[in-house]
N, C-alpha and C positions, 0 to 999 in steps of 0.2 A: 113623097119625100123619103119616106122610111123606106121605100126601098133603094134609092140612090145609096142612101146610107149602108146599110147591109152591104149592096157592092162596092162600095167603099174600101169599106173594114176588108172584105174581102181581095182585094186589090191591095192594099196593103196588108196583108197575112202573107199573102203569094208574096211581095217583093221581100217580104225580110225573111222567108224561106229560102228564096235562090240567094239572098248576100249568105245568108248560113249556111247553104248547101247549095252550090254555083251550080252543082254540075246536074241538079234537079231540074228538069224541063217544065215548060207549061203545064203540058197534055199530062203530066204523071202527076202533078199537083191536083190538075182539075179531075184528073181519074178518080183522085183520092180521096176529092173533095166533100166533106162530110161523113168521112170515115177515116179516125184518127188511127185505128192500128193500121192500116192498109200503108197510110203515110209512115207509118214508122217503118213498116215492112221495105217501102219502097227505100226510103235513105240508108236502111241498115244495109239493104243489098248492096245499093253503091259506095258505101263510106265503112261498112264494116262494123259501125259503135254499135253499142250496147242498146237495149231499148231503155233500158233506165235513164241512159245520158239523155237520148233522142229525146224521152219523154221529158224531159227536164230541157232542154233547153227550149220546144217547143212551148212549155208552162213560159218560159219565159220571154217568150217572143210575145205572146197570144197579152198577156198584163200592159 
């Protein structure tokens, strides 16, 4: 059961990533998947912000 769960949570992490960042694919999420600067790395590239914002709105996706 706990791990249904786990993939869960994680299934939804990824969908409120791509509504926050559309234009973030699968494969570059799951690339990133369990390394938070690599996901910042990969958004900053396409979107330009700052990592400060990135890291921030992530905080608040993740709560």
């Amino acid at each position: 059961m706990e791990r249904n769960q786990a993939e869960a949570k994680k299934d939804l992490l990824t969908a409120k990533l791509k509504q926050q960042w559309g234009e973030l694919t699968d494969d570059e999420v799951k690339k990133a998947e369990g390394n938070r600067d690599e996901l910042i790395a990969r958004i900053q590239e396409k979107y330009g912000e700052s990592r400060e914002a990135i890291s921030e709105k992530l905080n608040q996706l993740m709560d």
